[in-house]
C-alpha positions as a printed Julia matrix, in Angstrom:
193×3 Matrix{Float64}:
   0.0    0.0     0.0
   2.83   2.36    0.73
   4.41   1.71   -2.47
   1.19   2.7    -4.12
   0.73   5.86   -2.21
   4.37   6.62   -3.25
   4.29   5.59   -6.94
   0.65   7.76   -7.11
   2.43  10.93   -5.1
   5.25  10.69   -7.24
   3.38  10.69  -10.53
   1.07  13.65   -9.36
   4.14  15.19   -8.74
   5.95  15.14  -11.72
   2.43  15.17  -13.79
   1.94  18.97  -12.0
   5.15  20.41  -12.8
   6.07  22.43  -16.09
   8.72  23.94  -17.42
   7.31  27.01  -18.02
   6.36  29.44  -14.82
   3.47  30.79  -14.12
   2.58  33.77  -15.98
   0.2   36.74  -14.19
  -2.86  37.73  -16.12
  -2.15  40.82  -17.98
  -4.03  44.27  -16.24
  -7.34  44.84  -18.27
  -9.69  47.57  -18.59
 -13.28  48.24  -19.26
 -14.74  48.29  -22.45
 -15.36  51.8   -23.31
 -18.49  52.41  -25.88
 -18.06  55.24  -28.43
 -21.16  55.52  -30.59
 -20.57  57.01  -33.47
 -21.86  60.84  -33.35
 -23.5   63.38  -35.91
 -21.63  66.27  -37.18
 -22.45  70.08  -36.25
 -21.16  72.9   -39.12
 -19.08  75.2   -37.23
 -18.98  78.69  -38.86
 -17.39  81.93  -36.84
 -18.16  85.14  -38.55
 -14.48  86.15  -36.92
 -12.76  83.27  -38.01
 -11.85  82.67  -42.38
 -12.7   79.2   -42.09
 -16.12  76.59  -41.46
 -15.79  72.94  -40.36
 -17.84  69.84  -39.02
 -17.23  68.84  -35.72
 -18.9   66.18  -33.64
 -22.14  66.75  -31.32
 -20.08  65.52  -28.22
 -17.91  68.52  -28.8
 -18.11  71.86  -26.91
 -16.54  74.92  -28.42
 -14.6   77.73  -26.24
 -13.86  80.68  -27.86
 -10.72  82.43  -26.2
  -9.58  85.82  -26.23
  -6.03  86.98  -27.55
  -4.01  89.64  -27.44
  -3.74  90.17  -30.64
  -6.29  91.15  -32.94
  -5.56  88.89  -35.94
  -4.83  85.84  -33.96
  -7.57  83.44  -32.83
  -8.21  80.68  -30.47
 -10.19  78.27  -29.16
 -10.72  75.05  -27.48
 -13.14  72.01  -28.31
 -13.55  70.24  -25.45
 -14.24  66.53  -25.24
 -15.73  66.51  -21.48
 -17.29  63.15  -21.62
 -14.22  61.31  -23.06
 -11.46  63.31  -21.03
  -9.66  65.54  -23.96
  -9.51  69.12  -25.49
  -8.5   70.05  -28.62
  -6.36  73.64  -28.55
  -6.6   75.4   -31.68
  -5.45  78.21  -32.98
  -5.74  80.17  -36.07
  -2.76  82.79  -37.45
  -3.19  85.02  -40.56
  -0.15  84.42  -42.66
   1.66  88.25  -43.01
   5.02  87.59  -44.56
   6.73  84.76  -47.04
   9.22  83.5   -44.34
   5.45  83.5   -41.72
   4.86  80.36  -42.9
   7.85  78.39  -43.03
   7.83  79.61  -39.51
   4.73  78.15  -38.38
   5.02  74.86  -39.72
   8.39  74.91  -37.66
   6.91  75.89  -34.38
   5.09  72.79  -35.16
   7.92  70.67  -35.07
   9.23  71.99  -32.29
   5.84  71.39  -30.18
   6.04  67.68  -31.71
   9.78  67.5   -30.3
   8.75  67.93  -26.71
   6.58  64.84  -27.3
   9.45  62.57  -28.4
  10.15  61.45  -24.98
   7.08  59.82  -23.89
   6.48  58.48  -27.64
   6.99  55.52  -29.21
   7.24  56.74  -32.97
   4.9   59.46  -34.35
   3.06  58.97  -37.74
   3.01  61.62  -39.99
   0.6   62.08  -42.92
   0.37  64.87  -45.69
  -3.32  65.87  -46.16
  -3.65  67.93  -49.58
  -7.22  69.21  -51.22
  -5.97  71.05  -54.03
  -9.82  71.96  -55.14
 -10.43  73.75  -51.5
  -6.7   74.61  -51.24
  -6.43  72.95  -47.76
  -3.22  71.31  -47.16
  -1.13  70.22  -44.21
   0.15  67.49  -42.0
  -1.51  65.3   -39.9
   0.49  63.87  -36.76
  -0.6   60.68  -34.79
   2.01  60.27  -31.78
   1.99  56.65  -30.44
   3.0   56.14  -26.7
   1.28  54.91  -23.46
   1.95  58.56  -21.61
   1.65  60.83  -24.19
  -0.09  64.02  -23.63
  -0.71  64.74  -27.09
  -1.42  61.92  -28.84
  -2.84  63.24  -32.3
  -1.86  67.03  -34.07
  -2.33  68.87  -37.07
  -1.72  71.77  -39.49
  -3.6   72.96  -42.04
  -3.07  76.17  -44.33
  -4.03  77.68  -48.03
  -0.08  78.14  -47.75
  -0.55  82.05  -48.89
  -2.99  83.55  -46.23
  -4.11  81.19  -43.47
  -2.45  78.79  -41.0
  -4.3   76.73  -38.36
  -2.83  74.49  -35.73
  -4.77  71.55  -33.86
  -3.24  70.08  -30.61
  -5.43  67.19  -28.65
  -4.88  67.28  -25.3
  -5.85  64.53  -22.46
  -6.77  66.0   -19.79
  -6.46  63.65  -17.04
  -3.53  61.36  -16.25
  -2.73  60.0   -19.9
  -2.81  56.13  -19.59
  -3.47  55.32  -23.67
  -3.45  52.21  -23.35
  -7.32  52.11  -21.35
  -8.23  55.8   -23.67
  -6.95  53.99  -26.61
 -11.32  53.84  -27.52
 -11.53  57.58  -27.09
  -8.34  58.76  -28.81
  -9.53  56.38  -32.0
 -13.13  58.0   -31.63
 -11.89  61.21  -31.17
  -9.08  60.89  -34.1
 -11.84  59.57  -36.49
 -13.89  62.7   -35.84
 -10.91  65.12  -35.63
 -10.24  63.53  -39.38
 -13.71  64.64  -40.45
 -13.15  67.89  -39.24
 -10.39  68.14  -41.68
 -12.09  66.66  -44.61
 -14.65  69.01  -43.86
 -12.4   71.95  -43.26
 -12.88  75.13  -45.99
 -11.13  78.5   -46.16
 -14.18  81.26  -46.6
């Protein structure tokens, strides 16, 4: 009988170990829902410019020190983000060369927390609207999707997303797609007056 027990205990025991160690279950999060919204024209009678933007949006208009410039925010309340934007009359050849640059710069301070940023040329030559679209990939990044647009003679407009809580983009990566998706409508949408 004690041969038994010690043949069974033996084969249990060897039967139960691997090779491999245990691995922990990887952190989840909830499923976030994003239906998909309806668009709202957004016209300014200060502003040389009209877009769609989605009905979950809230526009801030903000007041600058200068006359020409403009600003304003759209804020994403019930997903956590604002967009900054900011419109700048073009007033010299060298302007815009400028402004695309500050652009870089901004995307520079980013570089740390990213893991590669995606950059795509947008170009409608039949509204003159062209630019550069930036997606920044990265777990903590602040900013995780930019753009420019201009007419590249007159106008230049700048679009920064912002989270506004602690960025964890991993468990917002639902909201920064919804919000990207919509942000890209606003662009196809986008016309110079």
């Amino acid at each position: 009988m004690k041969k038994i027990l010690l043949l069974l205990l033996t084969v249990t025991t060897l039967a139960s170990c691997t090779a491999e160690p245990p691995i922990p279950k990887p952190k989840t999060y909830l499923r976030l829902s994003t239906p998909a919204p309806q668009y709202i024209h957004f016209e300014n009678e200060t502003l040389p410019f009209s877009f769609e933007y989605p009905d979950y949006g809230n526009i801030k208009m903000i007041e600058s020190d200068r006359q020409s410039d403009k600003w304003f925010n759209i804020s994403f309340e019930r997903y956590g983000f604002e967009a900054n934007v900011s419109y700048i009359p073009i007033k010299a050849d060298t302007a815009l060369a400028y402004m695309i640059n500050d652009c870089y710069t901004f995307l520079d301070k980013h570089k740390k927390f990213s893991s590669g940023i995606i950059e795509q040329q947008y170009e409608d030559n039949k509204n003159k609207v062209y630019g550069n679209v930036f997606e920044i990939k990265g777990s903590e990044v602040v900013s995780p999707y930019q753009f420019y647009l201009t007419d590249s003679t007159k106008h230049f407009l700048r679009l920064a997303l912002h989270c506004t809580s602690i960025p964890n983009n991993d468990s917002l990566s639902a909201y920064i797609k919804r919000i990207e998706t919509d942000l890209q409508h606003l662009i196809t949408s986008f016309r110079w007056k």
